[in-house]
PyMOL Python script that loads the backbone (N, CA, C, O; Angstrom):
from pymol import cmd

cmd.read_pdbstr("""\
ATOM      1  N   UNK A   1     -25.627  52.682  26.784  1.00  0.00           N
ATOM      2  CA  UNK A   1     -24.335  52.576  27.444  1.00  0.00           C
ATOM      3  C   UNK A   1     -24.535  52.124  28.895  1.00  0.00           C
ATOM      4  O   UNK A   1     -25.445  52.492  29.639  1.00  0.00           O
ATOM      5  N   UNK A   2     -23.359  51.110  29.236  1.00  0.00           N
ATOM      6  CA  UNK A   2     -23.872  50.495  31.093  1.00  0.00           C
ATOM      7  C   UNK A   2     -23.010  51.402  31.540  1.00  0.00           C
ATOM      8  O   UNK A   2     -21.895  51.807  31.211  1.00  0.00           O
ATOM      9  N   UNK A   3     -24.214  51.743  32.811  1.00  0.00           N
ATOM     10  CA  UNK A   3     -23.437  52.531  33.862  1.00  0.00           C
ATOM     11  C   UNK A   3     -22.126  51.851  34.529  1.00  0.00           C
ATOM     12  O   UNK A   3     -21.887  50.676  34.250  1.00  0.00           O
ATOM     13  N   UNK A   4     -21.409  52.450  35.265  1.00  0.00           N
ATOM     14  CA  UNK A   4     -20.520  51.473  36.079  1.00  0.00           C
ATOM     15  C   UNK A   4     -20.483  52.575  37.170  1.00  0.00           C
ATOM     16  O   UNK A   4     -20.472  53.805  37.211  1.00  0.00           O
ATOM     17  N   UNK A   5     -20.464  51.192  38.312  1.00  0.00           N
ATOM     18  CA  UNK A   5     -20.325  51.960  39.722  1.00  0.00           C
ATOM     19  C   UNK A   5     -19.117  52.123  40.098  1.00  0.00           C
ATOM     20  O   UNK A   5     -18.503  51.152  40.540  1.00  0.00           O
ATOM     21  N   UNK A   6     -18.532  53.338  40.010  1.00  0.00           N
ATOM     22  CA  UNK A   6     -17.480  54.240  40.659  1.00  0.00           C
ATOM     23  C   UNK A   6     -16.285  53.482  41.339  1.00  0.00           C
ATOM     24  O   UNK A   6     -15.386  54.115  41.890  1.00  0.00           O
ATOM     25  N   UNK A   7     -18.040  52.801  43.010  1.00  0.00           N
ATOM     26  CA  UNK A   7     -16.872  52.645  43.978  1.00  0.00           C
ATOM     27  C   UNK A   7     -16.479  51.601  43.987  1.00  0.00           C
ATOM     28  O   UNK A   7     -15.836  51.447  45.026  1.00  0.00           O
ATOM     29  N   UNK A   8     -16.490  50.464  43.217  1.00  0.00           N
ATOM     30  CA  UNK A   8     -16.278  48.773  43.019  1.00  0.00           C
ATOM     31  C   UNK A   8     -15.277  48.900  41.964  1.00  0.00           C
ATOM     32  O   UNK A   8     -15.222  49.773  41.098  1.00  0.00           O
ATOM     33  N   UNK A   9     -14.187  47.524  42.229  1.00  0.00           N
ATOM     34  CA  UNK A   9     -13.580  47.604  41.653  1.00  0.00           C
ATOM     35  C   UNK A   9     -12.817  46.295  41.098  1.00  0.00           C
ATOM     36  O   UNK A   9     -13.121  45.504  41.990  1.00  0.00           O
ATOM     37  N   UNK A  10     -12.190  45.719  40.388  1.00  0.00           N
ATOM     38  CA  UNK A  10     -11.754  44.574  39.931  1.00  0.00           C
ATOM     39  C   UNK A  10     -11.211  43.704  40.322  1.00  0.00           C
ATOM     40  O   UNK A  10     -10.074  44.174  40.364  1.00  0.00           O
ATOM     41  N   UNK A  11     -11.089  42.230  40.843  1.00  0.00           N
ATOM     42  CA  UNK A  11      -9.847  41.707  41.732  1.00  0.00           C
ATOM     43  C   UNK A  11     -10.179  40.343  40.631  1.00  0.00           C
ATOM     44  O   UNK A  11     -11.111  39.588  40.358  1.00  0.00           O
ATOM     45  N   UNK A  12      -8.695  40.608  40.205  1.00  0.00           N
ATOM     46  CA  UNK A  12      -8.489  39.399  39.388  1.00  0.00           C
ATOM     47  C   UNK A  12      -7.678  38.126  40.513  1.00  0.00           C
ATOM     48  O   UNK A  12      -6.846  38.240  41.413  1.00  0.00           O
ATOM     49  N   UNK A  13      -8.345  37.044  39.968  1.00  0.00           N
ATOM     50  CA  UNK A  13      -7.475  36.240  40.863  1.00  0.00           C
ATOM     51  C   UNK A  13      -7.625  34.817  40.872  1.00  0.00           C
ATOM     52  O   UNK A  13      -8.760  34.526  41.251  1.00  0.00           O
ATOM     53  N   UNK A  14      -7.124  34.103  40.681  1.00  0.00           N
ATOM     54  CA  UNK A  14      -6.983  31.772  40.248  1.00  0.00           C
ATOM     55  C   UNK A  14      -7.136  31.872  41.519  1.00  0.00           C
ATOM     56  O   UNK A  14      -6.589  32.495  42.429  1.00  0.00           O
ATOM     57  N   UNK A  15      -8.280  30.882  41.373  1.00  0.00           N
ATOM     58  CA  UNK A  15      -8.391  30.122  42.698  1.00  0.00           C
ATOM     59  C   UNK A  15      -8.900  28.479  42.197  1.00  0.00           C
ATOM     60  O   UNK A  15      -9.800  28.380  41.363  1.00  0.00           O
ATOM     61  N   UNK A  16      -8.286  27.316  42.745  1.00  0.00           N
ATOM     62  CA  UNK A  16      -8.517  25.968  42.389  1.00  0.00           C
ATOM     63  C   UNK A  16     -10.099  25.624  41.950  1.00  0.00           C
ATOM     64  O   UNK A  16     -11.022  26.172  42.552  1.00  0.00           O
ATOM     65  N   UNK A  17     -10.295  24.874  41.083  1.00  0.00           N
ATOM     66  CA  UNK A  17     -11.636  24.676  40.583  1.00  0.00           C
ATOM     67  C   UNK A  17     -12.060  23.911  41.694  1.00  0.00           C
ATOM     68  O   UNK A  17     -13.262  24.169  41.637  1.00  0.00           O
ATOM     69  N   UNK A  18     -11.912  23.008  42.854  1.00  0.00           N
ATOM     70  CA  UNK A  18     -12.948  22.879  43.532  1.00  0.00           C
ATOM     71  C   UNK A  18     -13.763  23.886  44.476  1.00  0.00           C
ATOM     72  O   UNK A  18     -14.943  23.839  44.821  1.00  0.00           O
ATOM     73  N   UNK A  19     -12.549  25.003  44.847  1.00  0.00           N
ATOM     74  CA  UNK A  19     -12.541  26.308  45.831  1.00  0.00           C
ATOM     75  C   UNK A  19     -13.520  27.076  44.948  1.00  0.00           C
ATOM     76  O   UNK A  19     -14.259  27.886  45.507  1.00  0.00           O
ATOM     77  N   UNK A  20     -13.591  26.935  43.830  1.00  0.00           N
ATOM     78  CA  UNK A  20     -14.658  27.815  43.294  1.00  0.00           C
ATOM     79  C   UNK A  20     -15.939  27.575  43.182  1.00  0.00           C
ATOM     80  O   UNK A  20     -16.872  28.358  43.004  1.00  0.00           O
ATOM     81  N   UNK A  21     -15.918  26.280  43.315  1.00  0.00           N
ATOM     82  CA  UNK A  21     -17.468  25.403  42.584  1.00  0.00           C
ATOM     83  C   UNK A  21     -18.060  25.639  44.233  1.00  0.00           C
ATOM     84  O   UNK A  21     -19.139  26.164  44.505  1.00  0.00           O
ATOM     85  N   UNK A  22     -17.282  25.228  45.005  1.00  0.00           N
ATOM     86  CA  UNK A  22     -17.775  25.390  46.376  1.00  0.00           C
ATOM     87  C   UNK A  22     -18.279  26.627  46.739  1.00  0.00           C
ATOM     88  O   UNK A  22     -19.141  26.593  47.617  1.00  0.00           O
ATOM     89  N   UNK A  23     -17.924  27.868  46.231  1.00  0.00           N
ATOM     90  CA  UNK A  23     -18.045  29.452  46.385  1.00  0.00           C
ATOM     91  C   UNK A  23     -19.705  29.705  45.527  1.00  0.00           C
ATOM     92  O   UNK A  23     -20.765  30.265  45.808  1.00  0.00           O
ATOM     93  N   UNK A  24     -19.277  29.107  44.642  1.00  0.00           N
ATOM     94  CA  UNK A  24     -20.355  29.045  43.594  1.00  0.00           C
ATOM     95  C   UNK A  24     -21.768  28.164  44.273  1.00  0.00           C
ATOM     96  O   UNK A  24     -22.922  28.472  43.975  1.00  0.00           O
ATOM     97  N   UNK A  25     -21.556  27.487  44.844  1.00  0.00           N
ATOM     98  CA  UNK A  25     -22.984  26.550  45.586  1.00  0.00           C
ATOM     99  C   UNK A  25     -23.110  26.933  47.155  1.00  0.00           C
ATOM    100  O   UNK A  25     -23.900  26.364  47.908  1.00  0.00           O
ATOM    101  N   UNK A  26     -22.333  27.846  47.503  1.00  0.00           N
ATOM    102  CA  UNK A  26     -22.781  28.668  48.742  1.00  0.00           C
ATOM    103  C   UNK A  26     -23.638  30.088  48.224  1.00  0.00           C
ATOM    104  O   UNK A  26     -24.672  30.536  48.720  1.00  0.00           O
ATOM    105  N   UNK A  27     -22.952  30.566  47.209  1.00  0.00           N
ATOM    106  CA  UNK A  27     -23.836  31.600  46.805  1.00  0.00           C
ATOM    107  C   UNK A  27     -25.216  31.538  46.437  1.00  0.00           C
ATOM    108  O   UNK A  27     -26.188  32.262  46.653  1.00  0.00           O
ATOM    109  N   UNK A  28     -24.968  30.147  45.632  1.00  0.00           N
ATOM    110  CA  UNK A  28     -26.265  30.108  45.313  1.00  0.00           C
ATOM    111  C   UNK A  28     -27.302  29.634  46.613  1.00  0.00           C
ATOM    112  O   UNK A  28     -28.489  29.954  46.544  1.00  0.00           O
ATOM    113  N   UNK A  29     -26.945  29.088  47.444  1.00  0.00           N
ATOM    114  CA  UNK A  29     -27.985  28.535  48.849  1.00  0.00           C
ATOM    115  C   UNK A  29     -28.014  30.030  49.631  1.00  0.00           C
ATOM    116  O   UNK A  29     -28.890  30.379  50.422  1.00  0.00           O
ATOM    117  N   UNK A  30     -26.873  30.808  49.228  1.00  0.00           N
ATOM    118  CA  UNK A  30     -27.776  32.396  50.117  1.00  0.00           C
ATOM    119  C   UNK A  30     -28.463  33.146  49.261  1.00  0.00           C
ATOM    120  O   UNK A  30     -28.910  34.252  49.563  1.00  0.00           O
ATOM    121  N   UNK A  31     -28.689  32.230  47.355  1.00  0.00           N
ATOM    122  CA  UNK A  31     -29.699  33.395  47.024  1.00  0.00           C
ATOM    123  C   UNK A  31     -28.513  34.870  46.590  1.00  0.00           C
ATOM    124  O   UNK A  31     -28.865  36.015  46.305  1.00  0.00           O
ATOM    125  N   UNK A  32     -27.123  34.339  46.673  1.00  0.00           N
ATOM    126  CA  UNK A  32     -27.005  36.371  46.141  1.00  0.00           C
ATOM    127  C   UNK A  32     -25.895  35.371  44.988  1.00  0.00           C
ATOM    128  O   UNK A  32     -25.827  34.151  44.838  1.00  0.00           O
ATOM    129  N   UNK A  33     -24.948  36.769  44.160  1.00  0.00           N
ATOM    130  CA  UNK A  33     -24.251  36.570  43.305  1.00  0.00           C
ATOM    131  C   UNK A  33     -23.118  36.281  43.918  1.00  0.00           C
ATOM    132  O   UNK A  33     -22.932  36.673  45.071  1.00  0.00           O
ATOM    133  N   UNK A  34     -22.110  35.492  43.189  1.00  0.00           N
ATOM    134  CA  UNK A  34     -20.617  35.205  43.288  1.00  0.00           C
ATOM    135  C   UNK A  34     -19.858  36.270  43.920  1.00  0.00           C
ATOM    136  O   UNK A  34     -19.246  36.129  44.979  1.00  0.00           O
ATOM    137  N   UNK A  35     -19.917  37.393  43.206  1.00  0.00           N
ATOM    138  CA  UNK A  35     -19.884  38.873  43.612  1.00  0.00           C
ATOM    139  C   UNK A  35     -19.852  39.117  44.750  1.00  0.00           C
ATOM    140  O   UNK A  35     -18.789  39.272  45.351  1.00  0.00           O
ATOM    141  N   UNK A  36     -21.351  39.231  45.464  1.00  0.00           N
ATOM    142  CA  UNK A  36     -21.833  39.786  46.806  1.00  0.00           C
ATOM    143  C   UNK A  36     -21.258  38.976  47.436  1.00  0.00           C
ATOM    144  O   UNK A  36     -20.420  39.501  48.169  1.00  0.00           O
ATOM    145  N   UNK A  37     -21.333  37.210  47.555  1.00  0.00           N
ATOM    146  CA  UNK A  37     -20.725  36.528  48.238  1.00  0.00           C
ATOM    147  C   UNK A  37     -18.898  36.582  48.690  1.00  0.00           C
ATOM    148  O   UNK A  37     -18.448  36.335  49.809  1.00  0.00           O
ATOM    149  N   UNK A  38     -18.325  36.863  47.805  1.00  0.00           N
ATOM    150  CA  UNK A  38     -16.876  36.558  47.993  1.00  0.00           C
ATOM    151  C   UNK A  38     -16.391  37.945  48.588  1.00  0.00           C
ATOM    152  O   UNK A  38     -15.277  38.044  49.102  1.00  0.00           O
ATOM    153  N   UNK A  39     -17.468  39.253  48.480  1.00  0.00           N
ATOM    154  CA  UNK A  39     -17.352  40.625  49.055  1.00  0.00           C
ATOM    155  C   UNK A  39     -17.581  40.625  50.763  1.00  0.00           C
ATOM    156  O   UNK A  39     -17.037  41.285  51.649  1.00  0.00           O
ATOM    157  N   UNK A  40     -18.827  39.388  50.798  1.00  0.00           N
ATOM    158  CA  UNK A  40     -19.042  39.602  52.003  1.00  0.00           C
ATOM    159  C   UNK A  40     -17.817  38.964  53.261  1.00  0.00           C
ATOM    160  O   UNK A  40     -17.363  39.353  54.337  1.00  0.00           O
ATOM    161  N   UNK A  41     -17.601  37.379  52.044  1.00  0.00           N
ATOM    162  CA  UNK A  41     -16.480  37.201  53.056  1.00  0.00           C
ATOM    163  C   UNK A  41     -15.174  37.717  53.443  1.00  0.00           C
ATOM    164  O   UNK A  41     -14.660  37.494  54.539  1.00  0.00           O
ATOM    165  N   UNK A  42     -14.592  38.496  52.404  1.00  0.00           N
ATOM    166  CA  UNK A  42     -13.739  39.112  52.577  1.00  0.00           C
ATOM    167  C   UNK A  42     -14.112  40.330  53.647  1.00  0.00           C
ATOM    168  O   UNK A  42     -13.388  40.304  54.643  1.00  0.00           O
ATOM    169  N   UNK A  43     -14.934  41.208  53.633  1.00  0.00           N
ATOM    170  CA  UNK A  43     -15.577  41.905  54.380  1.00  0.00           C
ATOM    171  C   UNK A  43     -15.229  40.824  55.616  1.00  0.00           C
ATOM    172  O   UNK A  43     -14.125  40.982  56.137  1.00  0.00           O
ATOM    173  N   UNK A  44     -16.052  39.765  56.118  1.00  0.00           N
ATOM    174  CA  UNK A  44     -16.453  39.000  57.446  1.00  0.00           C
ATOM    175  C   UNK A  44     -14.276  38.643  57.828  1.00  0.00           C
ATOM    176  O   UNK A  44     -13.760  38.986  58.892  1.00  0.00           O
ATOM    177  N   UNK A  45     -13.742  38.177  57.063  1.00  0.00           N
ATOM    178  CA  UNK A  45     -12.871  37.797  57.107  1.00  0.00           C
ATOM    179  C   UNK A  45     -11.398  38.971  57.769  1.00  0.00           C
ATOM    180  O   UNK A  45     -10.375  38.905  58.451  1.00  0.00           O
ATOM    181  N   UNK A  46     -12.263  40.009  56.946  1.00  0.00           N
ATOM    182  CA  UNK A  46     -11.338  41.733  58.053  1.00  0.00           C
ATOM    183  C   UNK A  46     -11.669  41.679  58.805  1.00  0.00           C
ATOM    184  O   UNK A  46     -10.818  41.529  59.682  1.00  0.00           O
ATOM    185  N   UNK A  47     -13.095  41.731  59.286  1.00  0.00           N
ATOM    186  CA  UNK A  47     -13.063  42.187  60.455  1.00  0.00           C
ATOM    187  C   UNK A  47     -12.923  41.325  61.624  1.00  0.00           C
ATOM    188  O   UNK A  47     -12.910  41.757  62.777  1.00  0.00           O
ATOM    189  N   UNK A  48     -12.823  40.131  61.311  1.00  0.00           N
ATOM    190  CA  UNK A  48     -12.379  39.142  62.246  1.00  0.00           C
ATOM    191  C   UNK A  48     -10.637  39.640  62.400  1.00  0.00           C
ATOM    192  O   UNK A  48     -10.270  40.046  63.503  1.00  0.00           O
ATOM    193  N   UNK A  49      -9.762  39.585  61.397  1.00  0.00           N
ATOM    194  CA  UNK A  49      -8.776  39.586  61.447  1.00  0.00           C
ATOM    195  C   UNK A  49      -8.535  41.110  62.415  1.00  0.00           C
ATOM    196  O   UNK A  49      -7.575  41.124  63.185  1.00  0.00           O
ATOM    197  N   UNK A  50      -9.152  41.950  62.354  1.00  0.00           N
ATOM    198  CA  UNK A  50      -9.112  43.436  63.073  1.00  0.00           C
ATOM    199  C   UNK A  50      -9.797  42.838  64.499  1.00  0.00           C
ATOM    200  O   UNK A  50      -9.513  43.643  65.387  1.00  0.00           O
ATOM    201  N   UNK A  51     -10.541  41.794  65.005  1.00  0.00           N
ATOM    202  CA  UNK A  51     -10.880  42.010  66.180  1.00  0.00           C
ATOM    203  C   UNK A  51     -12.305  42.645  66.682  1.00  0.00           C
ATOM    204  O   UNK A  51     -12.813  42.785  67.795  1.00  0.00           O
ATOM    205  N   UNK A  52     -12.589  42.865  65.757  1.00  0.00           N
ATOM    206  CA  UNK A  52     -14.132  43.559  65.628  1.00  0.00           C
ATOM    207  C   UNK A  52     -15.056  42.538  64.861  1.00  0.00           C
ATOM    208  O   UNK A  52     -14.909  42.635  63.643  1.00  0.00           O
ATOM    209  N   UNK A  53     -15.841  41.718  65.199  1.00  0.00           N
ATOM    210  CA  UNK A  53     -16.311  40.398  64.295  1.00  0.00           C
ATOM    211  C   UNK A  53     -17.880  41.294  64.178  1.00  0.00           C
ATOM    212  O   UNK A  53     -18.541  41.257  63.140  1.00  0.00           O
ATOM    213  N   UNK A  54     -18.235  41.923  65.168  1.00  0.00           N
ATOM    214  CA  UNK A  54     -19.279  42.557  65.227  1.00  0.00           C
ATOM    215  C   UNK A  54     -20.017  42.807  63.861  1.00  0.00           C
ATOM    216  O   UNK A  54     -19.195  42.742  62.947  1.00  0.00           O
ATOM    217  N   UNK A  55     -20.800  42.969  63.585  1.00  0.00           N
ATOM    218  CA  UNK A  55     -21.240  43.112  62.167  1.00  0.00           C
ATOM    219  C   UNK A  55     -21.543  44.913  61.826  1.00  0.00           C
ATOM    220  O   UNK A  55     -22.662  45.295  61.483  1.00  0.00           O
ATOM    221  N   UNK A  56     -20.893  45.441  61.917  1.00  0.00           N
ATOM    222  CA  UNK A  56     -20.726  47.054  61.896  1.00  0.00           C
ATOM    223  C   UNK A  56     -19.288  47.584  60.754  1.00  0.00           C
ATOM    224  O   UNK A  56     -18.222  46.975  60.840  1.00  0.00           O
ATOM    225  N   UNK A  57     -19.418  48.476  59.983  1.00  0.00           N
ATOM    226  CA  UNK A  57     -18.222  48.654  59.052  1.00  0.00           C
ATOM    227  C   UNK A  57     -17.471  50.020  59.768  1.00  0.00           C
ATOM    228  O   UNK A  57     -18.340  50.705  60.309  1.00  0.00           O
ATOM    229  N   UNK A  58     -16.438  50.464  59.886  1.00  0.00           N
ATOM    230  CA  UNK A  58     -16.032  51.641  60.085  1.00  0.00           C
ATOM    231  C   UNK A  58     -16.343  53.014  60.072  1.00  0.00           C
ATOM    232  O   UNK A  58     -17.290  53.248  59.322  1.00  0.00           O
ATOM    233  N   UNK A  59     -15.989  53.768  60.503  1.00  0.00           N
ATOM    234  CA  UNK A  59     -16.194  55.162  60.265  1.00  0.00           C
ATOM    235  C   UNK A  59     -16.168  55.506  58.878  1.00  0.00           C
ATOM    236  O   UNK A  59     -15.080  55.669  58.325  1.00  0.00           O
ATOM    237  N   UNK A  60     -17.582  55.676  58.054  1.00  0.00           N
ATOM    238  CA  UNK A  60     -17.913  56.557  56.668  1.00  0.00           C
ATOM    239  C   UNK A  60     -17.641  55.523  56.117  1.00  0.00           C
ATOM    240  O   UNK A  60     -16.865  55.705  55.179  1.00  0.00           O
ATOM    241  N   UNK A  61     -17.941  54.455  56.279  1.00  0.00           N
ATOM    242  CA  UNK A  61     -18.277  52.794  55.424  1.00  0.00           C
ATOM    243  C   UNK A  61     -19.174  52.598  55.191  1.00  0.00           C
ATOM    244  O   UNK A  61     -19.974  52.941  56.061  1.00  0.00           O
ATOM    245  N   UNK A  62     -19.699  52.031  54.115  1.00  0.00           N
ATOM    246  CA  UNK A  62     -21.086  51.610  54.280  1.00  0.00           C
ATOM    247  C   UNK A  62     -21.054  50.181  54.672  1.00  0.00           C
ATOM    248  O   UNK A  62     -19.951  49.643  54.575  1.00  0.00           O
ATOM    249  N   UNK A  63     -22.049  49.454  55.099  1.00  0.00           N
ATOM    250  CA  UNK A  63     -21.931  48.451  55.595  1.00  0.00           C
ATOM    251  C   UNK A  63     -21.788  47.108  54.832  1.00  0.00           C
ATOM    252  O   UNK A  63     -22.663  47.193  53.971  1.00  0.00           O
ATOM    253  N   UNK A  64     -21.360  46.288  54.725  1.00  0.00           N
ATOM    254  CA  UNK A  64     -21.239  45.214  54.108  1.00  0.00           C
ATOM    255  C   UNK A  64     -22.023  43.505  54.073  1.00  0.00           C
ATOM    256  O   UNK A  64     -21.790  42.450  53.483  1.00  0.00           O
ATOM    257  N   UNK A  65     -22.936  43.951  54.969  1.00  0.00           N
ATOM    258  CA  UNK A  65     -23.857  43.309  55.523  1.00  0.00           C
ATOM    259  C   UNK A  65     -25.169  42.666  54.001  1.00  0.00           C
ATOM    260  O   UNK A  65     -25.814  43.308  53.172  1.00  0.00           O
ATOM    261  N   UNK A  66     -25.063  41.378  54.235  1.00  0.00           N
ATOM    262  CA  UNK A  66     -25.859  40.840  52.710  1.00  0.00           C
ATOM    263  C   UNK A  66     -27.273  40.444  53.391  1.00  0.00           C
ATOM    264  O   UNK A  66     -27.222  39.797  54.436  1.00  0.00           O
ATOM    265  N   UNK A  67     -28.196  40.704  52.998  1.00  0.00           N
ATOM    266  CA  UNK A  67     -29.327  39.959  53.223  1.00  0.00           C
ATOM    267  C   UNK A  67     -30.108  38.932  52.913  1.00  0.00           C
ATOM    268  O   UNK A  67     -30.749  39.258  51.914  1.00  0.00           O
ATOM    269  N   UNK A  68     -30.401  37.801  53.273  1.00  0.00           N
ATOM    270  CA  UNK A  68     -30.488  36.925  52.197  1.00  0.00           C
ATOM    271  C   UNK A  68     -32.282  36.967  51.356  1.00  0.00           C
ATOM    272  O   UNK A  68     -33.306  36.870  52.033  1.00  0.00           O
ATOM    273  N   UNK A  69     -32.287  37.066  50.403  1.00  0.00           N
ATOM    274  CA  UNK A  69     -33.640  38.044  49.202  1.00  0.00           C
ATOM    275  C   UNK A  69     -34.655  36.477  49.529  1.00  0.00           C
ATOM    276  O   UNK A  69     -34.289  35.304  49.607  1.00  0.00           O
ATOM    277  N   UNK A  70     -36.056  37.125  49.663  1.00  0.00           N
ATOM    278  CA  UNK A  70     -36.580  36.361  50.025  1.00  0.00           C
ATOM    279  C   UNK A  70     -37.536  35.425  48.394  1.00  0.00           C
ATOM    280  O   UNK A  70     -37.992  36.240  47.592  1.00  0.00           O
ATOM    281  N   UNK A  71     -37.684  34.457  48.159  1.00  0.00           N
ATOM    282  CA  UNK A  71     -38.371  34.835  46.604  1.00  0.00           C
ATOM    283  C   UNK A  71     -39.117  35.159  45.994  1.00  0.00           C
ATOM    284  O   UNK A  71     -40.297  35.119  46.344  1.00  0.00           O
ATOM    285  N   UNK A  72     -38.786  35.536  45.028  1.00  0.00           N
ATOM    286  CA  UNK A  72     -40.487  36.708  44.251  1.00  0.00           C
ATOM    287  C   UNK A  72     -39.678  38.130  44.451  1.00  0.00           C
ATOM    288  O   UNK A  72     -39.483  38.985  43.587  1.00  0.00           O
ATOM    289  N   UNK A  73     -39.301  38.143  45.703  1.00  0.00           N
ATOM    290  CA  UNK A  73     -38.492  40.055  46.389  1.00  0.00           C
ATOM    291  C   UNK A  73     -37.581  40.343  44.927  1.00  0.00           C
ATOM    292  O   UNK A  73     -36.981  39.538  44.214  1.00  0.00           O
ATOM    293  N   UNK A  74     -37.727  41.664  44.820  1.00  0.00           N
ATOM    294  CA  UNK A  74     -37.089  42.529  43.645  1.00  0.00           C
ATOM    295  C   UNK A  74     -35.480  42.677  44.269  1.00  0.00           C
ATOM    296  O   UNK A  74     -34.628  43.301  43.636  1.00  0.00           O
TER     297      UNK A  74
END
""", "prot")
cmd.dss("prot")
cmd.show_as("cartoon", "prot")
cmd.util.cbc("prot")
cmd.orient("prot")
């Protein structure tokens, strides 16, 4: 049976097939998933909109910060 993580959660949502293919070939040049990528920008994209661009998440956040995996790295 797959585990599922708790705190993640579903966002259904159409977005134009070039807007995606483009999402899709940035992810892949940082090396992470579709996933991590469209998390991070949304993440980068609050906190710009809040005024805080700083790379730090809120009080009892964890951080949202992606690293980019170096290759061979687990």
């Amino acid at each position: 049976m797959a585990r599922v993580d708790s705190s993640l959660l579903q966002l259904g949502t159409r977005v134009p097939r070039r807007l995606h293919r483009a999402v899709k070939l940035a992810a892949l040049e940082e090396d992470v998933s579709v996933r991590e990528w469209v998390a991070d920008a949304l993440a980068t994209y609050l906190r710009r909109r809040r005024g805080t661009d700083a790379n730090e998440s809120g009080p009892g956040s964890t951080p949202v910060t992606l690293l980019k995996r170096t290759p061979g790295a687990a």
